[in-house]
C-alpha positions as CSV (number, residue, x, y, z in Angstrom):
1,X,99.5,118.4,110.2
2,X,96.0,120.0,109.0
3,X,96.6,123.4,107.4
4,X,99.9,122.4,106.4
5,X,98.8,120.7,103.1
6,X,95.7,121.3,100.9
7,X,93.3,118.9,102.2
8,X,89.8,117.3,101.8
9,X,87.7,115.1,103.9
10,X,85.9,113.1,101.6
11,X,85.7,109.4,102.5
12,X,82.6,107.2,102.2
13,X,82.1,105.7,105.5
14,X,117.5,86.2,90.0
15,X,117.5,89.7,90.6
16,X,116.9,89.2,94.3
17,X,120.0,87.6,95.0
18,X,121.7,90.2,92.9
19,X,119.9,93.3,94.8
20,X,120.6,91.9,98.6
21,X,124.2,92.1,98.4
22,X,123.6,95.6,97.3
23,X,122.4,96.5,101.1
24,X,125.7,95.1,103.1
25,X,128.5,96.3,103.6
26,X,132.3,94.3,104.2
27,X,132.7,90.9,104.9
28,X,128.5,90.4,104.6
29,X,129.2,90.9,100.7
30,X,131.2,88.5,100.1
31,X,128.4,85.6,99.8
32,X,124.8,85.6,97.8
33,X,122.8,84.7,100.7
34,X,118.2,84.7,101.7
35,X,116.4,86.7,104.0
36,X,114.0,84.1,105.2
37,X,112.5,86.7,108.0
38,X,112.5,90.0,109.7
39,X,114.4,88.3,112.5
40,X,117.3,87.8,109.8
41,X,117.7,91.7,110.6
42,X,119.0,92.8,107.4
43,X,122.3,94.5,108.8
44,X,122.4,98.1,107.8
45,X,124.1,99.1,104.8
46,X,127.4,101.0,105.1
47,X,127.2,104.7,105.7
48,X,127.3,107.2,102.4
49,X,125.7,110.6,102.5
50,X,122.6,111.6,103.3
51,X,120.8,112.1,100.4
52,X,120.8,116.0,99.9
53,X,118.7,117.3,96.5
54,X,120.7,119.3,93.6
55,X,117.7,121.5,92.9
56,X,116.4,124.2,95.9
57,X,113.1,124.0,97.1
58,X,109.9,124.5,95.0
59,X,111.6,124.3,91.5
60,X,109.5,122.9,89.3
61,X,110.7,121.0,86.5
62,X,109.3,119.3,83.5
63,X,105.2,119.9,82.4
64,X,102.2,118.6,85.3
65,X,99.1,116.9,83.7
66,X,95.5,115.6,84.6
67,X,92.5,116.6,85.7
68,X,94.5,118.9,88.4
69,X,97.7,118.8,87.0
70,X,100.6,117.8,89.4
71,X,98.2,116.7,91.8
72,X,99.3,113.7,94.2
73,X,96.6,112.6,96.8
74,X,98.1,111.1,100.1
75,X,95.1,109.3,102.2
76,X,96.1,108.9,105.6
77,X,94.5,106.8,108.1
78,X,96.0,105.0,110.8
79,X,93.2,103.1,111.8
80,X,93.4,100.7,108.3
81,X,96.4,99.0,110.1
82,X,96.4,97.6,113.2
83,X,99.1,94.7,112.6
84,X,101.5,94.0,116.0
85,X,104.0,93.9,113.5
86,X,105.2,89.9,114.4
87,X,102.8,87.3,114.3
88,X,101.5,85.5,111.2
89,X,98.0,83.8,112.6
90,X,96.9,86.0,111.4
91,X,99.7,88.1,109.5
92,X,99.5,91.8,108.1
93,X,97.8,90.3,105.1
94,X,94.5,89.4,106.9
95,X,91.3,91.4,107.9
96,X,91.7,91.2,111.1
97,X,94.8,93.6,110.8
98,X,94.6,95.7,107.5
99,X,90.6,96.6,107.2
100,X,89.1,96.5,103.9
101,X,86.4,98.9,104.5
102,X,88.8,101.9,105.8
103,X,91.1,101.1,103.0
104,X,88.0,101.2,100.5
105,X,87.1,104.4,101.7
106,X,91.1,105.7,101.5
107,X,90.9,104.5,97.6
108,X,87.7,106.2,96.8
109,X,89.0,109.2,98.6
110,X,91.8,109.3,96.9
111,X,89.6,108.7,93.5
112,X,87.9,111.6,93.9
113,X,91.0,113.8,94.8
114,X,92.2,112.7,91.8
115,X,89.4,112.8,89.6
116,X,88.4,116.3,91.4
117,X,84.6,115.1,91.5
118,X,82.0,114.5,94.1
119,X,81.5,110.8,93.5
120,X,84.0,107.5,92.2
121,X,82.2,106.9,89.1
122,X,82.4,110.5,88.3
123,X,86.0,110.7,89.0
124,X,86.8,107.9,87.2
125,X,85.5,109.1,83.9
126,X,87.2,112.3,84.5
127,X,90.3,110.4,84.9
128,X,89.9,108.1,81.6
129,X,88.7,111.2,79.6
130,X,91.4,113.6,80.5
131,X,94.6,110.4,79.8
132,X,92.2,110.1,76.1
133,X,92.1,113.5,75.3
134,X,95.6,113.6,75.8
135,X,96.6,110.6,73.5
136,X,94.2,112.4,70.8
137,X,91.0,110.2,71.4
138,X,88.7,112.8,72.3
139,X,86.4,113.5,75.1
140,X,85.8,110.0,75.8
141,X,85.7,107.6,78.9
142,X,86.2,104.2,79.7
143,X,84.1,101.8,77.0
144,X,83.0,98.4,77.6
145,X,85.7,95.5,76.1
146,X,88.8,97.8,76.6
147,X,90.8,96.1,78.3
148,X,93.2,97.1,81.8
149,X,96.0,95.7,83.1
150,X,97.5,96.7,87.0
151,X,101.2,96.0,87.6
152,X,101.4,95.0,91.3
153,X,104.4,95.2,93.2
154,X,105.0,92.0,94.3
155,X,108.8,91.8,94.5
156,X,109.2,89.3,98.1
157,X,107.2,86.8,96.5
158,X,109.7,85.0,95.0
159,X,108.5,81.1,96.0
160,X,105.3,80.1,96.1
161,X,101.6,81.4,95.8
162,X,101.0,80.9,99.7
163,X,101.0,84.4,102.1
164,X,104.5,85.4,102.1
165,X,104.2,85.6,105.6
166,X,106.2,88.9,106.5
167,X,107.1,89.9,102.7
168,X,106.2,92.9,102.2
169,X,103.9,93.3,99.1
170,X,100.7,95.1,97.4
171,X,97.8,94.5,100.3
172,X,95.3,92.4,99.2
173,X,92.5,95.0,100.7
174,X,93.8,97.5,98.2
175,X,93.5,95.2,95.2
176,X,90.2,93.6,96.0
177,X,88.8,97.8,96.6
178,X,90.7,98.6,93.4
179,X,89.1,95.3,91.6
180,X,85.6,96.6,92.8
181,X,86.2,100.1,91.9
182,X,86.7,99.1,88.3
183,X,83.9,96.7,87.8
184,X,81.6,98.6,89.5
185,X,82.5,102.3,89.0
186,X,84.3,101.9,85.9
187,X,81.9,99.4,84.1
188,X,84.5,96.9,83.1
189,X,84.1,93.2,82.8
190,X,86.0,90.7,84.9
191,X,87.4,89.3,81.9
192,X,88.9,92.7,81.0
193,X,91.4,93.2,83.8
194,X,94.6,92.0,84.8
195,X,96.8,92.0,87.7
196,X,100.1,90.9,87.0
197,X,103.8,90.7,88.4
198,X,105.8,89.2,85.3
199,X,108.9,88.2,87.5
200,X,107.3,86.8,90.8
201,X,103.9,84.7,92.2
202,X,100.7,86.5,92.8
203,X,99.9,85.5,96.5
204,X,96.8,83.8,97.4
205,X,95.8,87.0,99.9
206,X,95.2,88.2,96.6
207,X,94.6,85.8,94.1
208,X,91.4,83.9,96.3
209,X,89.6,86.9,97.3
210,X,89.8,88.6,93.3
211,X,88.7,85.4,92.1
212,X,86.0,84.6,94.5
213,X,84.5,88.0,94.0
214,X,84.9,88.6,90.7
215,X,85.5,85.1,88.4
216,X,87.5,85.8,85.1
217,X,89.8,88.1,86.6
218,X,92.8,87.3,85.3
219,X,96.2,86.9,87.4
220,X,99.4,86.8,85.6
221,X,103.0,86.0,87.5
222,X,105.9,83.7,86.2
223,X,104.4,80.7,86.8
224,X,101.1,78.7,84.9
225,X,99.9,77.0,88.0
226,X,97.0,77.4,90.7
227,X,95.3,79.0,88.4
228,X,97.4,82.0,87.1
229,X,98.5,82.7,83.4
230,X,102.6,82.6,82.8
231,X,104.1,86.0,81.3
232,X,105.4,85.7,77.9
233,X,106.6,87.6,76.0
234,X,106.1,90.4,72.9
235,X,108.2,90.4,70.5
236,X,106.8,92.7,68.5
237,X,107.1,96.0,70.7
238,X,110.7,95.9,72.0
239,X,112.1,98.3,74.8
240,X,115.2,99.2,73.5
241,X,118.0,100.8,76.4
242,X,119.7,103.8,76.6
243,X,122.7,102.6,73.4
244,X,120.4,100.6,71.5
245,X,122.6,97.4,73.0
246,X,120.0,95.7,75.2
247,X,116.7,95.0,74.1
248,X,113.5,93.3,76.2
249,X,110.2,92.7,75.9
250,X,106.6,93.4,77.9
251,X,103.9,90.3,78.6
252,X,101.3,90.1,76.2
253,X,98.4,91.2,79.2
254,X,100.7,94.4,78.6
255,X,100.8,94.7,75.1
256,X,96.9,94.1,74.5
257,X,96.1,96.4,77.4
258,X,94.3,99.5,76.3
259,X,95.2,101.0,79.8
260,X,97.3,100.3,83.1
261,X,97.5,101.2,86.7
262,X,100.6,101.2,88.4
263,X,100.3,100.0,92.0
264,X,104.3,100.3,93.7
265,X,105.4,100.1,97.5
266,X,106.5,102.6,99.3
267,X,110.3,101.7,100.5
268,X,113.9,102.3,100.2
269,X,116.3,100.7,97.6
270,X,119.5,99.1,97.8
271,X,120.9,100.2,94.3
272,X,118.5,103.0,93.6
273,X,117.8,104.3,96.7
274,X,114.2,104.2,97.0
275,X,111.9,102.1,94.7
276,X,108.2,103.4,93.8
277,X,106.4,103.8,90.6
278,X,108.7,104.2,88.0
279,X,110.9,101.1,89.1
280,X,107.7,98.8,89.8
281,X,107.8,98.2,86.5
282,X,111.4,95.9,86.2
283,X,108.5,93.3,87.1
284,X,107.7,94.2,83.4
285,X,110.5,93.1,81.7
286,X,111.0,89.5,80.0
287,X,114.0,88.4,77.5
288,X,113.3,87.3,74.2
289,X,113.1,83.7,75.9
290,X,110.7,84.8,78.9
291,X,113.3,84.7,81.5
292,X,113.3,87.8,83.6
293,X,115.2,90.8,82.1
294,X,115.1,93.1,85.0
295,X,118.9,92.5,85.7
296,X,119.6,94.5,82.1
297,X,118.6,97.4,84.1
298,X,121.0,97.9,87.2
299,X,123.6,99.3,85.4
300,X,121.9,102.9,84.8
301,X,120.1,102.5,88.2
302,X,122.5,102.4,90.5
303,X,123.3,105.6,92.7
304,X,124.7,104.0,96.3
305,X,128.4,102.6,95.9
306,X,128.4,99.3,97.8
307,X,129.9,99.0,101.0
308,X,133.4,97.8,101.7
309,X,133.9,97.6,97.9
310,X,135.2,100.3,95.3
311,X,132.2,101.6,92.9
312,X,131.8,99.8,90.2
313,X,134.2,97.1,91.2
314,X,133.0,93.4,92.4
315,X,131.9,93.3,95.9
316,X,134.7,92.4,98.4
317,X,135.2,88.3,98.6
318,X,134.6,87.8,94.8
319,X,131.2,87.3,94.0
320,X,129.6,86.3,91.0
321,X,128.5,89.6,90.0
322,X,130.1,93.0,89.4
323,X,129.0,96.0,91.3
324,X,127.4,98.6,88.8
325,X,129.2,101.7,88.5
326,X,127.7,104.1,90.6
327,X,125.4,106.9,88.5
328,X,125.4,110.6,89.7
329,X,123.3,113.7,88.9
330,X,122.9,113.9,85.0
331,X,123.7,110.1,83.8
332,X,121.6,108.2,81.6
333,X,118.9,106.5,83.6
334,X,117.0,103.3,82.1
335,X,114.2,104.1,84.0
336,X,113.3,107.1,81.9
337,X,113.6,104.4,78.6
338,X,111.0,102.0,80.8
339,X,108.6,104.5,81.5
340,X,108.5,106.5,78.8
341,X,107.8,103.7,76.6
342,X,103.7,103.6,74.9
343,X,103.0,100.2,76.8
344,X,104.2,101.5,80.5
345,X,103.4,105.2,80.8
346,X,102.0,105.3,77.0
347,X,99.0,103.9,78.6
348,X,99.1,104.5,82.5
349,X,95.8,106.4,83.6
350,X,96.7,106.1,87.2
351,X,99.4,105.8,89.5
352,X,99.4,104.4,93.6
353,X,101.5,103.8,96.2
354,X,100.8,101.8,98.5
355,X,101.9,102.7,102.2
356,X,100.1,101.0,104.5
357,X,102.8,99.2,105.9
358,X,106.0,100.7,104.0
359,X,109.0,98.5,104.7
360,X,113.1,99.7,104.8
361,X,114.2,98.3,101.4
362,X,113.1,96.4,98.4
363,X,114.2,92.7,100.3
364,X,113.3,93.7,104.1
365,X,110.6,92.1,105.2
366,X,108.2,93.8,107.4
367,X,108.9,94.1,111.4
368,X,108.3,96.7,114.3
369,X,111.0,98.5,113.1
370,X,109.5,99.5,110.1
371,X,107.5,102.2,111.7
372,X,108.2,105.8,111.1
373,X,109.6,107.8,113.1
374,X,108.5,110.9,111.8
375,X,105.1,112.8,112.0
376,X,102.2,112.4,111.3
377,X,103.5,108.9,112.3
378,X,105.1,109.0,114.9
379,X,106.3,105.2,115.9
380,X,103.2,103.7,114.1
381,X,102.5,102.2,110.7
382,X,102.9,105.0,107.5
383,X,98.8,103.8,107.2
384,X,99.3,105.5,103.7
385,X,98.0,105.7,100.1
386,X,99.5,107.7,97.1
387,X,97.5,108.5,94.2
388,X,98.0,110.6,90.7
389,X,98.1,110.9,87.4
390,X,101.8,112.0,87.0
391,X,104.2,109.2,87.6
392,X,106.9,111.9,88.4
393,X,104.7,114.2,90.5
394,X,104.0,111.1,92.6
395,X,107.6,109.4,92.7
396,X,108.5,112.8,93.6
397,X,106.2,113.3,96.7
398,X,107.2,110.1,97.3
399,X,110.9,110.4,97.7
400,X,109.9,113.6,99.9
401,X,108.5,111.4,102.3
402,X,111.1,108.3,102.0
403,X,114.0,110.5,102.8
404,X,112.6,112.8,105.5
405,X,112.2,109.8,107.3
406,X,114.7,108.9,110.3
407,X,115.0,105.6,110.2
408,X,116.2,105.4,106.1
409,X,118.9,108.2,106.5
410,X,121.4,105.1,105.3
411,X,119.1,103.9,102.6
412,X,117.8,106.9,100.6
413,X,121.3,107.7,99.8
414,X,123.4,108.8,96.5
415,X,121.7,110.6,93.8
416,X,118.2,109.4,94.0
417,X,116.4,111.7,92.0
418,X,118.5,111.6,89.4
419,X,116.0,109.8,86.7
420,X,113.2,111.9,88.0
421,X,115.1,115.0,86.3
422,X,115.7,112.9,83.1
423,X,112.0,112.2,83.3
424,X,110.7,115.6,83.9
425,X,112.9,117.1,81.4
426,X,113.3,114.2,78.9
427,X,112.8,116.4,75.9
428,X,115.8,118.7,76.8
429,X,117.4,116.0,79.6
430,X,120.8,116.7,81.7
431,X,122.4,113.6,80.4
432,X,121.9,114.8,77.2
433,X,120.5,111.7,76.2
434,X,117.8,111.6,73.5
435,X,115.5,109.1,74.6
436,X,114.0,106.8,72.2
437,X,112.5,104.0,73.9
438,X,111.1,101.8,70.8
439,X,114.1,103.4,68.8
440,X,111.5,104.7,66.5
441,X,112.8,107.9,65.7
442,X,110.2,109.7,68.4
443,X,112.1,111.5,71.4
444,X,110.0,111.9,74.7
445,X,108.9,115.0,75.9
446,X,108.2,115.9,79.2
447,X,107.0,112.7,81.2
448,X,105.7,114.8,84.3
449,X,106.7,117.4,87.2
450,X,109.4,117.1,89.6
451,X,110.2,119.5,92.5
452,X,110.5,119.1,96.2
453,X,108.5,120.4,98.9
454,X,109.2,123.8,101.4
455,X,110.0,121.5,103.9
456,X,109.2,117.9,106.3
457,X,106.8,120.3,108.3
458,X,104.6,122.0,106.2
459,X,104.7,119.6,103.1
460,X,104.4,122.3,100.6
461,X,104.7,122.4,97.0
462,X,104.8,125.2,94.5
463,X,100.5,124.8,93.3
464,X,100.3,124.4,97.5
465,X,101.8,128.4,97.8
466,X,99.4,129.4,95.2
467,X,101.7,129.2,91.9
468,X,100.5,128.5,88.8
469,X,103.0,125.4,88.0
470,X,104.4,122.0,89.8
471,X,103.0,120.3,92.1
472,X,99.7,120.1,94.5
473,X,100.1,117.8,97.4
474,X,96.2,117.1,98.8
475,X,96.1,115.4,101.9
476,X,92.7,113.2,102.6
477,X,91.9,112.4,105.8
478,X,88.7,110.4,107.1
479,X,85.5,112.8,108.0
């Protein structure tokens, strides 16, 4: 794989109940029913094409930013995971099996990648200067009281505050290096940040450790118990959708954030295909009353047809929902709306993925057969972290990846990449859509750069061949 990418060595030493009938096919449809554990198998969803892109290799679309613009760091290092994939005493979650200090050094890896400097606290002022320069702040950093906010995927944790077991979510090594990069490198207080997951429970892998290290961290999920704040809503800076007929609303630790991080999972989707940054952030959405609002979204989401059932029609056995219409190439997406919005990627300085342990879809919970097939990984943990300043440059890479791989051929299906265009080119976009998301009268421009590598071999992008424009894919492997 060396040579293949650019690369650097630079280490330190409910809408869950809606979304899994999405991924069955036939008579499995016909009820709403609960993956309790990876021994539940999730059958495999019914067959539709393989997803194919519209646009030929190394097209750029849409304008790159940061520091490097189009950059995307992928640190990869199998030995941060070391799970057997089964047992829970201890499960993924603990030391023992993911390893804080190589995932420390993947994060400040990628930091510097990102930040194209020779040390974290360097990079990270490079990083928070370049996002204020471009919001018309000036050359300024980070300043002391600003306050940050980091949406964490935490989509399986729909019950309880306890481990989750095998539900696949954020790992807690990455948010307690993450929460130590930013008191300590970044110079903000405890007080000042916030992890949060509007919709689900912030686990105790990651609650205990943030707390215990740091006191006055802040944890925000849909509850107000053992010791995390509830989301509620702001009323007073809507997201308005696509025909101005739906409207929700972001939590307050979003609204009097001065910046965010947005922290997805790496994985394949059951209505969009494949989930990463862009859709992390349905765990931002509230109704007017609190209640969870990501449901308002499927409609312009949905690409795969579900199996055994007409698009757009009810699933077959008559349940309670309707299957969305399926969306193709050029349709409206909501996720450009959500995004584009100034309290989502208005004030995002960073983006991650996290694939240490990438899982098949948005409700399977991690097993042996979420290894990849494909190299560098050949039948072993993905052991993987994203990084970049361009939420499309990264979802991009991202979907690069997802669908290269063998074992998601039936998941990354239907047109998948459909929003990135509508992202990328938001100012001029294929749907013809003019999106306003605060209906203020201001259209987006250009939210990032969208392209697809040469190919699953080499791994290279337009900046990679030495062109001037798209994107730069910088692989950072331990010393």
């Amino acid at each position: 794989m060396k040579g293949n990418v650019t690369m650097t060595s630079n280490y330190p030493t409910s809408r869950r109940d809606f979304l899994k009938t999405s991924l069955l096919g036939g008579a499995a449809a016909m009820a709403v029913w609960r993956l309790p554990s990876a021994q539940a198998a999730e059958s495999a969803p019914a067959a539709q094409p393989h997803f194919s892109p519209s646009d030929p290799v190394n097209s750029p679309m849409g304008v790159a930013f940061g520091v490097k613009p189009g950059r995307v760091v992928w640190a990869f290092d199998p030995k941060a995971t070391s799970w057997d994939g089964t047992t829970n005493d201890p499960g993924w979650w603990d030391d023992r099996n993911t390893h804080p200090q190589v995932v420390a050094g993947m994060l400040s890896g990628s930091i510097r990648s990102v930040g194209d400097a020779a040390s974290d606290k360097e990079a990270w002022n490079k990083i928070f200067t370049d996002f204020n320069q471009r919001k018309g702040k000036g050359a300024v950093g980070y300043k002391k009281g600003e306050k940050i906010v980091v949406k964490l995927n935490l989509n399986q944790m729909h019950d309880n505050h306890g481990n989750g077991g095998n539900a696949s979510y954020i790992a807690p090594q990455l948010v307690q290096s993450l929460l130590r990069q930013l008191v300590q490198e970044v110079g903000a207080a405890p007080d000042d940040i916030t992890f949060y997951d509007a919709l689900r429970h912030v686990p105790d892998t990651i609650f205990d450790r943030g707390t215990k290290d740091f006191p006055g961290v802040h944890f925000v999920d849909s509850t107000s118990t053992d010791g995390r704040e509830q989301a509620a809503p702001d009323k007073t800076k809507p997201l308005v959708l696509g025909r101005g007929d739906v409207t929700l609303y972001f939590p307050t630790c979003v609204t009097r954030a001065d910046y965010m991080i947005n922290v997805a999972g790496l994985k394949g989707h059951g209505l969009a295909g494949m989930t990463v940054t862009a859709k992390n952030h349905l765990g931002s959405l509230l109704t007017a009353t609190g209640a969870p609002g990501a449901r308002e979204m499927h409609a312009s989401i949905t690409v795969k047809s579900f199996g055994g059932g007409r698009p757009g029609g009810p699933p077959p056995g008559g349940a309670r929902f309707e299957a969305p219409t399926t969306q193709g190439m050029g349709s409206y997406n909501g996720l450009v709306d959500l995004n584009g919005h100034e309290q989502t990627g208005g004030k995002t300085i960073l983006y991650m993925i996290d694939g240490l342990y990438a899982t098949q879809h948005n409700e399977f919970r991690l097993a042996p057969v979420c290894k990849w097939e494909s190299a560098p990984f050949n039948g072993n943990w993905t052991s993987s972290l994203f990084a970049s300043q361009d939420g499309v440059a990264i979802d991009s890479v991202a979907l690069d990846f997802l669908r290269n791989e063998p074992t998601l051929t039936t998941i990354v299906t239907g047109a998948v990449d459909n929003y990135l265009h509508e992202m990328a080119l938001a100012n001029q976009a294929p749907s013809k859509t003019r999106y306003q998301p605060a209906k203020d009268g201001k259209v987006l421009g250009s939210l990032g750069v969208h392209e697809h590598w040469n190919n699953a071999t080499e791994k290279k992008y337009s900046r990679n061949l030495g062109k001037g424009a798209g994107i730069e894919l910088v692989e950072v492997r331990p010393a």
